[in-house]
Each structure stands twice: as C-alpha cells, then as structure tokens.
C-alpha positions as CSV (number, residue, x, y, z in Angstrom):
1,X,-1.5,-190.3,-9.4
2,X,-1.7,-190.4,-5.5
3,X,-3.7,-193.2,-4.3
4,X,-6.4,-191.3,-2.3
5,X,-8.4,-193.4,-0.2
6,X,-12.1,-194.0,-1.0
7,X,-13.6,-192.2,1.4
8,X,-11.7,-189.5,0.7
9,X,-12.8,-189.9,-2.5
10,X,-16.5,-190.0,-2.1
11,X,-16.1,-187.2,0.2
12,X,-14.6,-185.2,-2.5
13,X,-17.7,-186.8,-4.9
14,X,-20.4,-185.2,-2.0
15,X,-18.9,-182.4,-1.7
16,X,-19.5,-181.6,-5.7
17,X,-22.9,-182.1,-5.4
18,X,-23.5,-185.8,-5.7
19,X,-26.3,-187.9,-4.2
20,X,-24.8,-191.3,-3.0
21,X,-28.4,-193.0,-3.7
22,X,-28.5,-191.4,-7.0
23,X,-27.5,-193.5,-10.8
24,X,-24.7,-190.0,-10.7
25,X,-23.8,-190.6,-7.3
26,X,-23.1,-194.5,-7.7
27,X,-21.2,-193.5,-10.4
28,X,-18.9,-191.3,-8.6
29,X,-18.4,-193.9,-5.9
30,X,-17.5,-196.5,-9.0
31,X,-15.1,-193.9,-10.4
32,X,-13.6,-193.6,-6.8
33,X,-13.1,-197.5,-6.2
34,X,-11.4,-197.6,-9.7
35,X,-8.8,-194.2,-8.6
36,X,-7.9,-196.3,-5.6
37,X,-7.6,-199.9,-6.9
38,X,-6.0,-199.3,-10.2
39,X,-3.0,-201.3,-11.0
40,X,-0.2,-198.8,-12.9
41,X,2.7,-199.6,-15.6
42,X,5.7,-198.9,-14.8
43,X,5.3,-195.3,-16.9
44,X,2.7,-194.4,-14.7
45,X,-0.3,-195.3,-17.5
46,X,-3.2,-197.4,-16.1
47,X,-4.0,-198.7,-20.1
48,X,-2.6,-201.9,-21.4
49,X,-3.7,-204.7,-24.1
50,X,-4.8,-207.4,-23.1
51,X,-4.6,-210.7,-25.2
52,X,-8.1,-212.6,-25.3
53,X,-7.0,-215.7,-24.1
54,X,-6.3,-214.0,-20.7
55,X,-9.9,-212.9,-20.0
56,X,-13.2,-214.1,-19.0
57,X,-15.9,-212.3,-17.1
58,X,-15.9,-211.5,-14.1
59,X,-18.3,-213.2,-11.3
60,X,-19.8,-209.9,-10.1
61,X,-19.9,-208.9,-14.0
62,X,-23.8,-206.8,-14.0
63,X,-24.3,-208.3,-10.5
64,X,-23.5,-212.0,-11.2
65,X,-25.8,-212.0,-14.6
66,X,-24.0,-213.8,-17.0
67,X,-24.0,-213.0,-20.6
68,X,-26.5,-214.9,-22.8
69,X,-25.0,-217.2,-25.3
70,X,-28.1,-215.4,-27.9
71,X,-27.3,-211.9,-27.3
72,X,-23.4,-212.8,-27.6
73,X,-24.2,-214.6,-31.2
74,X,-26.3,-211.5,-32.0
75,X,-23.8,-209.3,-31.2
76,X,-21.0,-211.2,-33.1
77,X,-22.4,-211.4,-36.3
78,X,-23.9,-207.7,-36.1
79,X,-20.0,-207.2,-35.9
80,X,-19.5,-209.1,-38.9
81,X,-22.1,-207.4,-41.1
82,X,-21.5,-203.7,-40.0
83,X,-17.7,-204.1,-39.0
84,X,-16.3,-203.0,-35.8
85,X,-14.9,-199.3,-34.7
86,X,-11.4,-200.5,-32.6
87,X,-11.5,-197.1,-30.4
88,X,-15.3,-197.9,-29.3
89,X,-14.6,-201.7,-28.8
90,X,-11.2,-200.4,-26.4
91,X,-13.4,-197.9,-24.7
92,X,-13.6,-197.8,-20.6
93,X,-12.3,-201.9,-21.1
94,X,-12.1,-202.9,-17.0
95,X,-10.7,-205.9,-15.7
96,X,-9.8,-207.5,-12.2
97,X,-7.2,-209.5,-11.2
98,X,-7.8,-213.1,-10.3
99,X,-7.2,-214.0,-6.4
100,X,-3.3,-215.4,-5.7
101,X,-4.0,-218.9,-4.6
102,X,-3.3,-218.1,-1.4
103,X,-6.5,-216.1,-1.0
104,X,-8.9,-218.4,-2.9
105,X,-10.1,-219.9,0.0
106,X,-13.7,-218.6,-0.2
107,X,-16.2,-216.4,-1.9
108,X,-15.7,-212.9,-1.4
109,X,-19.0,-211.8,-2.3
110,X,-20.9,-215.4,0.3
111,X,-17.6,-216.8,2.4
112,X,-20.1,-219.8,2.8
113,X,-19.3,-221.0,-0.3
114,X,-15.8,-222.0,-1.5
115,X,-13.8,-219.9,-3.9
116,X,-14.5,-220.1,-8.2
117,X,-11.8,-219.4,-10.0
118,X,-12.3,-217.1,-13.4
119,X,-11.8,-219.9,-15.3
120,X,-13.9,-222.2,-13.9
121,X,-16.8,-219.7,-13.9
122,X,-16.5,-219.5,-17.2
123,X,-15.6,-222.6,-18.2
124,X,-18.7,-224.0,-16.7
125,X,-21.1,-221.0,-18.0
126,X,-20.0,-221.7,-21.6
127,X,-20.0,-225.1,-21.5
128,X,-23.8,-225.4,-20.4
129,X,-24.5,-223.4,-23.9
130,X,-24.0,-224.8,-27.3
131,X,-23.2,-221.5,-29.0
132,X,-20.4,-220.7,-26.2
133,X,-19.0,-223.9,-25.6
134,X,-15.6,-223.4,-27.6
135,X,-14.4,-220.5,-26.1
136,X,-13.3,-222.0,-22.8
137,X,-11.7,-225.0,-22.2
138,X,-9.3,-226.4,-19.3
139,X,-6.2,-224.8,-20.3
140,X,-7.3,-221.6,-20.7
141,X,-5.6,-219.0,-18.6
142,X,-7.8,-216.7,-17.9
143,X,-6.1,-214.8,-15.5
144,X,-8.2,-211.5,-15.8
145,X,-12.4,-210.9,-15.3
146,X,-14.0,-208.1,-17.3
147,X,-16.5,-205.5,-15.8
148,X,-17.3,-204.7,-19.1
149,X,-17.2,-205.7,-22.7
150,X,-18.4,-209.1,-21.4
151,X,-20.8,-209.8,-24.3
152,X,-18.1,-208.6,-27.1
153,X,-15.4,-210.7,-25.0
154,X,-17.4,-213.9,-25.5
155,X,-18.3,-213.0,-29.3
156,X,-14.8,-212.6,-30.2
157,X,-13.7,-215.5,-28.7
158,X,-16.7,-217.5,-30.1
159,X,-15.1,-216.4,-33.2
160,X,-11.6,-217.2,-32.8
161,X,-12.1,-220.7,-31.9
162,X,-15.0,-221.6,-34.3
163,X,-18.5,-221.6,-32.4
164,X,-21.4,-223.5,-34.3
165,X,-23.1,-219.8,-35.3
166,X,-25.0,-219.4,-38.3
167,X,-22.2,-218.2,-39.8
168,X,-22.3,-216.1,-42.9
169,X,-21.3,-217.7,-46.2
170,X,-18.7,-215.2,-46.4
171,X,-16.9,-215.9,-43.0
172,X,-17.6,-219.6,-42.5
173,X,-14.3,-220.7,-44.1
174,X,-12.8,-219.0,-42.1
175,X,-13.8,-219.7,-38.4
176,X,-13.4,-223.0,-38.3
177,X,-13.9,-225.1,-35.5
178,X,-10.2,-226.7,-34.2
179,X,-8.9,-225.0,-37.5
180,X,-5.7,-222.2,-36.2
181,X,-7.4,-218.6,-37.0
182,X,-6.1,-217.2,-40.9
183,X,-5.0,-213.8,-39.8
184,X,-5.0,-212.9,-43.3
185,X,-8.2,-213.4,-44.2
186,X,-10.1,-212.1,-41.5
187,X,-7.8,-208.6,-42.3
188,X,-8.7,-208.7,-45.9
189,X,-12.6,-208.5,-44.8
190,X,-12.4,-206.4,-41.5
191,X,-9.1,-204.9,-40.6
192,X,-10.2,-203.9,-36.9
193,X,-11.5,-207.4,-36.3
194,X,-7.8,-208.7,-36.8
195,X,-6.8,-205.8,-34.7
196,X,-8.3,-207.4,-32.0
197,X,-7.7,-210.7,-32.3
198,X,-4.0,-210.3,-32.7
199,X,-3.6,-207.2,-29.8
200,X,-6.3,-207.9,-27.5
201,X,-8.8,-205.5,-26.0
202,X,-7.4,-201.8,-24.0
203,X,-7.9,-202.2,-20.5
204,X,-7.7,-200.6,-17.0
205,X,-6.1,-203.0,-14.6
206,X,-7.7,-202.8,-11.1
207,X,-5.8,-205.1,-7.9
208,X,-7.4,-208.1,-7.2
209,X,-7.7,-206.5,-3.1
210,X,-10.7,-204.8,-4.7
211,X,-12.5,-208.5,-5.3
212,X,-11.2,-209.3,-1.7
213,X,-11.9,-206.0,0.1
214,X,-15.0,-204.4,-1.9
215,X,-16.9,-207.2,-3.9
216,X,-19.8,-205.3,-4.3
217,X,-17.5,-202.4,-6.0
218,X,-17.2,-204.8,-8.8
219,X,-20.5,-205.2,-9.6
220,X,-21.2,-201.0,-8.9
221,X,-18.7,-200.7,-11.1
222,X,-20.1,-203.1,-14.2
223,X,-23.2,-201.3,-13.3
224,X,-22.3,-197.6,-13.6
225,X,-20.7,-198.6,-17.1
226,X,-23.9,-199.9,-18.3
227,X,-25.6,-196.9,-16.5
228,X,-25.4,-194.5,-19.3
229,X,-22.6,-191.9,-20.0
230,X,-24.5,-189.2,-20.4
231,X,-24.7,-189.7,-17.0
232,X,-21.6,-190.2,-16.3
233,X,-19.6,-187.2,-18.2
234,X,-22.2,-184.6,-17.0
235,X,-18.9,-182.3,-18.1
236,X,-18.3,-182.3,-21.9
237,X,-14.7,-183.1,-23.2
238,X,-14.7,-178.8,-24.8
239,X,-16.0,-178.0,-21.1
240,X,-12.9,-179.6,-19.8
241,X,-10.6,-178.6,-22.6
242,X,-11.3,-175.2,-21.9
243,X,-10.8,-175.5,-18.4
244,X,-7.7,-177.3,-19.0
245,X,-6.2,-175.2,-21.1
246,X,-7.1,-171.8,-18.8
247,X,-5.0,-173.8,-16.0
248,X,-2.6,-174.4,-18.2
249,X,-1.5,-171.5,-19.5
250,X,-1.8,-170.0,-16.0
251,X,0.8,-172.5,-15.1
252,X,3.2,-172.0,-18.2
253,X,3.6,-168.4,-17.3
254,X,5.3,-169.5,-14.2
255,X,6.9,-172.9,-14.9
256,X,10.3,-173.8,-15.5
257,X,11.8,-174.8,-18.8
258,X,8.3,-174.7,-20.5
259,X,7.3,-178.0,-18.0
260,X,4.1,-178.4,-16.4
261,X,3.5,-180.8,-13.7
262,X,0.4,-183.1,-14.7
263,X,-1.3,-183.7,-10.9
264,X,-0.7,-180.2,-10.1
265,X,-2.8,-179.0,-12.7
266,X,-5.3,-182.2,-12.1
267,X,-5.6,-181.2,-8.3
268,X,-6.5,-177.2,-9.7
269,X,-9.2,-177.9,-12.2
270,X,-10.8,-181.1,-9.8
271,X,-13.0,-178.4,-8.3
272,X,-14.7,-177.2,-11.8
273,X,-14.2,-181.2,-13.4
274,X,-15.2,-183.2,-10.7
275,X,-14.8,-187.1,-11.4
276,X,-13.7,-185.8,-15.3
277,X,-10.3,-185.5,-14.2
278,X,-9.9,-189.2,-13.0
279,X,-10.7,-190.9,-16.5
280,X,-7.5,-193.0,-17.7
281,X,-7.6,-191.1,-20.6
282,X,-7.5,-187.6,-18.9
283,X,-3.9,-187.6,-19.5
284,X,-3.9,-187.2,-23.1
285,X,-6.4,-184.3,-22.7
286,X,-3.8,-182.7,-20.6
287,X,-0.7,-183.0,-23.2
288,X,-2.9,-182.6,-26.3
289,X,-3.1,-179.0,-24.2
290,X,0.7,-178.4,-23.3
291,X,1.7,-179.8,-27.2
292,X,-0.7,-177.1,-28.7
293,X,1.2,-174.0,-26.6
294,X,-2.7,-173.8,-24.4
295,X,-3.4,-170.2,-25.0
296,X,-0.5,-169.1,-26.2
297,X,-1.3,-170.5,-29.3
298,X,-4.7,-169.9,-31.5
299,X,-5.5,-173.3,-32.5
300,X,-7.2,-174.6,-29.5
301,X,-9.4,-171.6,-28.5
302,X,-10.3,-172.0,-32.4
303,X,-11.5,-175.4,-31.2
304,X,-13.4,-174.1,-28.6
305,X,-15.1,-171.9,-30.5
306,X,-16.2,-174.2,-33.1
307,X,-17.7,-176.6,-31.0
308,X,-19.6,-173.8,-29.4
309,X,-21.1,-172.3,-32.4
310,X,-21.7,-175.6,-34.7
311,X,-21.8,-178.4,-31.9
312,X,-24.5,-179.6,-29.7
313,X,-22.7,-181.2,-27.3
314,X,-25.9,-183.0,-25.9
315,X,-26.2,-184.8,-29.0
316,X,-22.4,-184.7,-29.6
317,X,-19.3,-185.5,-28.0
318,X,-16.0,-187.1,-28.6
319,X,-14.5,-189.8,-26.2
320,X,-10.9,-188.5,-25.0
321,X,-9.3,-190.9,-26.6
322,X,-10.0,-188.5,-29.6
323,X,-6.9,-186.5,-27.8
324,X,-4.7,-189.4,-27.8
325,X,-5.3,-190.1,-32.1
326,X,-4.3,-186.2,-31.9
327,X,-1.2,-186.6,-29.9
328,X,-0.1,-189.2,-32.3
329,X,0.2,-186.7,-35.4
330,X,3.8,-185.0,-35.6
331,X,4.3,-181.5,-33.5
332,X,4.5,-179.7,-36.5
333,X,0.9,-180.0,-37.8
334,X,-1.0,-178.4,-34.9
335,X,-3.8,-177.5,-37.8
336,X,-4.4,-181.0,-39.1
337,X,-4.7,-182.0,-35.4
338,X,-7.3,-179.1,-34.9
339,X,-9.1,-180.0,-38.5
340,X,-9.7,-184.2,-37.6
341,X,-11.1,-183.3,-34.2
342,X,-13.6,-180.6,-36.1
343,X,-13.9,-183.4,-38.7
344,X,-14.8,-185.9,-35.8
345,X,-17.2,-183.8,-34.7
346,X,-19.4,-183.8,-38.0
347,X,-19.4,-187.3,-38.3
348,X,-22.6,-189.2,-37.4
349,X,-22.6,-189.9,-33.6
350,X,-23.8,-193.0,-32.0
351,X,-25.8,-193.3,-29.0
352,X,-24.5,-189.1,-28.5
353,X,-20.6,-190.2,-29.5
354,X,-19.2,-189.0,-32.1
355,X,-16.7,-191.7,-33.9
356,X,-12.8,-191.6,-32.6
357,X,-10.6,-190.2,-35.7
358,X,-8.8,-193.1,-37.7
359,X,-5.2,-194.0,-36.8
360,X,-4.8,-193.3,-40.6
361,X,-4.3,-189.3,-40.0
362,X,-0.8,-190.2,-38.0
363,X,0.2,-192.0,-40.8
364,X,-1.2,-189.8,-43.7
365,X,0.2,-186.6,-42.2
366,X,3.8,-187.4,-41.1
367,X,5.4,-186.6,-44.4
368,X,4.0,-182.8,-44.4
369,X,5.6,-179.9,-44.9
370,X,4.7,-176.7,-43.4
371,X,3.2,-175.4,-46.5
372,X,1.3,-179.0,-47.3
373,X,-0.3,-179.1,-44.0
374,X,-1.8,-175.8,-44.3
375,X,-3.1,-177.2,-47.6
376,X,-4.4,-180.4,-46.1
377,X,-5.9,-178.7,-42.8
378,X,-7.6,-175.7,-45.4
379,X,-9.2,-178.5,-47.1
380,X,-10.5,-180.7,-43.8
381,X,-11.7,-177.2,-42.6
382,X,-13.5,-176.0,-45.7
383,X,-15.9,-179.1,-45.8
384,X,-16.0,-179.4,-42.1
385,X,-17.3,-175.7,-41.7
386,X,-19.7,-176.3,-45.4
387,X,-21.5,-179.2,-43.6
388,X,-22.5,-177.5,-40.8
389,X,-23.3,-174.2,-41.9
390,X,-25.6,-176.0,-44.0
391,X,-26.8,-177.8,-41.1
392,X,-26.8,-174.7,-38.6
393,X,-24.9,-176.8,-36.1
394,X,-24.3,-180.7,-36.0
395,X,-27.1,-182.3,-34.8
C-alpha cells in the first residue's frame, strides 16, 4: 500500500462527504492515522497474532479510562457460559508499539510528566484490583498496548493465570492460581478459548511514531472502534463486492496473464468505497473476487443477487473476514464458497453482524469431487433459500 500522508488522507475523507466534527468524520480521520502508521510483514499483510503475554492496554486506551476489574470479570465468565466466536474476538484487534528506550523520556500525551512504560501502567492498574492482580507482574513483556479488545485482553489473561473470580464449578480446576494452564482441558470445554490462549489475539500493528507524533490519534482511534460500525461501514460488504468485482472484470479484459494489480484496482473503486477500501481485511475481498473469475463467472453475481432479494443489509452484514474463511476452501469448489457465505447470511446476527463461517468448511470440503461439491453446495442452498423464503428476507 503506499503510505499516504494524513492530510492527504483526510483530504481524500472531505472530499467524500465527511464532516471532521462528526462521529463519521472522526472515524475517517481514525481510519487515516491507521493507513499511515501501520506496521507491514514482510508479505505486505498488516495482520499478525499476537501472544497474550505481549499485550497490555494502551495509556490512551478510550481516552486514558482504564478497564474496570468488574466489567472484565463479567465479561470473562459470560465467555465461559456462552463460549467465544474466535473471528469476532480477532476482529479490528489494534495495537501500538511501545517507545524504544531512547524515546521514553516523557509523556507524549503531558511532556511534564515522565514517561510510563506499558508495563508499568498496567502493572500498577491491576495491581490496585483484587480481581486483576495476576495478570501482570514484573517480568511481563508487554511490549504492545491495545486500542481495543482491552476488556477481553484482561479477561483472558485473568484466566490464564488464575484470578480469584467466582469461578464456575466446572472451570475452577482448571484456572488455578500459580498452577501452568491444562491446554487440554480448557479445549475439551471451549475449543476457541484454547485457540486463543495458545495463538494469541489478530492484530493490526501500528509504529510506535504514532504514540510519539499523534497521541491523541490513539485515543480517536480506541474511540471510533467503540463508536459503532454501523457508523463506520456506511458501505455494505455486497455494496463493495459488487463494485469490486465491476472493476475487476474491467481490469481482466485487459491484463496480462489473467493478473490483476491489487492497488490499482484499490485506487479505481476508492471514489465509490471511500474509507472501505483501507480495512486490513479488504484484501481478501479483492482475491475472493479474482479466485471466483469476477463476472466472468456466475457465482458471484448469484451472490449479489441473493443478498439483494433475501438480505437486509441494515440488519445484516458479514465482517470481510467472511472472504478470507472463503479463500481458504480449495479453487475447485467455487459453489460451496458461494453456499457458506448465503449460509452466513441466515444465521442469527449480533449487534447487525452476521457470524463469520467456521474454519470447519476448509477442512470439510477439501476432499470434494466435482460431482460431490455440487451435492454439498445443492444441499447448503436448498435450506439456505427454504429459511428465508419462509421468512421473506433475513431479518
């Protein structure tokens, strides 16, 4: 991606309409810190896992609030009664780096006051709370604040090194307090909880110059996150997939050897997408497209026209990582791809999302013949297209 510079940025962001003193224009000015500070693996991908031990929250985390140790034990053991979705707990994960010693001199956001390291902050803000007292300690390396998942940071760690929660008879053995953590067990009750704990959370890497340079981006940042993404994505993911794939077909009439260059086609549909376009996960949009031929093929303007006959997308919408799940099944079985988005789609949303397809279709489809996949997709599509024809649309 080229590193624009953030004025050009929220230039670009005013000249689509936005109000700078709006919740949508603060929004777009987060969105454009993030473009310009983001830190990049060496592939060129701004996602990557994170152990737990590594993070704490950050000090601008919701403006310098720090999370309650009650609503962390509330959230944890919510987590343990209803279980935990792994895509939702990775989603729009944003960290900072901490200062190089050489910079830690003083405060970025009040240069009166000297420098706090990540892991003194939180050291000292968990250690003032009973509930939170364990998951800190002086040689933790927290090299990493969160902008977001603060609360679900805290819980899992809470968990992992054996808080004093009113822990449920059936996970009490379990997290003990000094006790190493049984992998095993915690799989045999809640498989995506041990995901977690032995991966780490997804996140989006941004340079530490942001902390130095912009401290209150940080917090705009942690706020806009919490601001509601309705707000956020006034574009719907089949808005942009349509887009996308127009462009794209436009481009494979012309390119060479079938390949399509990824910012050219980001710079083209920017006009029509707006801030859409720089979402980490944008990416998988775009070869979820150039996998399933665009328009050459039927099977995503099929897509399209499901979601615009059967779903209200103000009620409804799939995160982009849906895309990635997609990308994972083999290039042979563009119809089972097609059938677990549609099946996403009638799923019970929460808070307006609809849940991420399981990893499980990668795995269950990978065997498939040609005739087999028809099968399996026939099937998915046949109760997909039964529920909500009995519903008139998924709502």
């Amino acid at each position: 991606m080229r590193n624009r510079s953030c004025g050009g940025c929220l230039a670009m962001a005013g000249r689509a309409g936005g109000d700078p003193d709006s919740v949508l224009g603060d929004i777009r000015k987060a969105m454009a810190y993030r473009v310009k500070y983001r830190v990049k693996n060496a592939d060129g991908s701004v996602k990557r896992q994170m152990a737990l031990s590594l993070l704490g929250v950050h000090p601008m985390n919701r403006g310098g609030v720090y999370c309650m140790d009650q609503t962390v034990q509330n959230l944890g053991l919510s987590v343990l009664v209803k279980g935990i979705n792994v895509s939702e707990a990775n989603h729009d994960g944003i960290c900072v780096q901490e200062l190089p010693s050489t910079e830690q001199d003083k405060d970025p956001s009040n240069p009166e006051k000297p420098y706090v390291s990540y892991k003194e902050l939180n050291f000292v803000k968990c250690g003032t709370t009973k509930l939170l007292r364990t998951c800190f300690h002086h040689e933790s390396d927290t090299l990493y604040g969160t902008l977001s998942h603060g609360h679900l940071l805290l819980a899992l760690l809470a968990m992992a090194t054996g808080a004093p929660w009113a822990w449920t008879p059936a996970w009490k053995a379990i997290f003990n307090s000094g006790a190493p953590l049984d992998m095993a067990a915690v799989a045999a009750k809640d498989e995506g909880l041990a995901t977690l704990f032995r991966m780490g959370l997804t996140m989006e890497v941004l340079s530490w110059k942001i902390y130095k340079e912009e401290p209150a981006a940080c917090s705009l940042i942690s706020q806009a996150l919490n601001s509601g993404h309705s707000l956020a994505l006034k574009t719907s993911e089949l808005t942009a997939l349509a887009v996308l794939t127009g462009t794209v077909t436009l481009e494979l009439e012309s390119a060479v050897a079938g390949r399509v260059s990824f910012e050219g086609v980001k710079e083209k549909v920017r006009h029509e997408l707006d801030m859409f376009v720089d979402q980490p996960d944008f990416m998988d949009l775009f070869e979820f497209v150039v996998s399933m031929g665009a328009n050459k093929n039927s099977f995503i303007p099929q897509l399209v026209e499901f979601g615009s006959n059967f779903v209200e997308q103000k009620t409804r919408q799939l995160r982009l990582q849906a895309f990635q799940e997609a990308n994972k099944l083999p290039m042979t079985t563009p119809r089972c791809k097609i059938a677990m988005l549609m099946r996403a789609y009638r799923k019970a949303p929460v808070s307006g999302w609809c849940p991420t397809p399981e990893p499980a279709w990668a795995k269950s489809t990978r065997q498939l013949g040609r005739e087999r996949e028809i099968m399996f997709a026939c099937v998915c599509l046949r109760v997909c297209v039964c529920v909500c024809v009995r519903n008139y649309a998924c709502v």
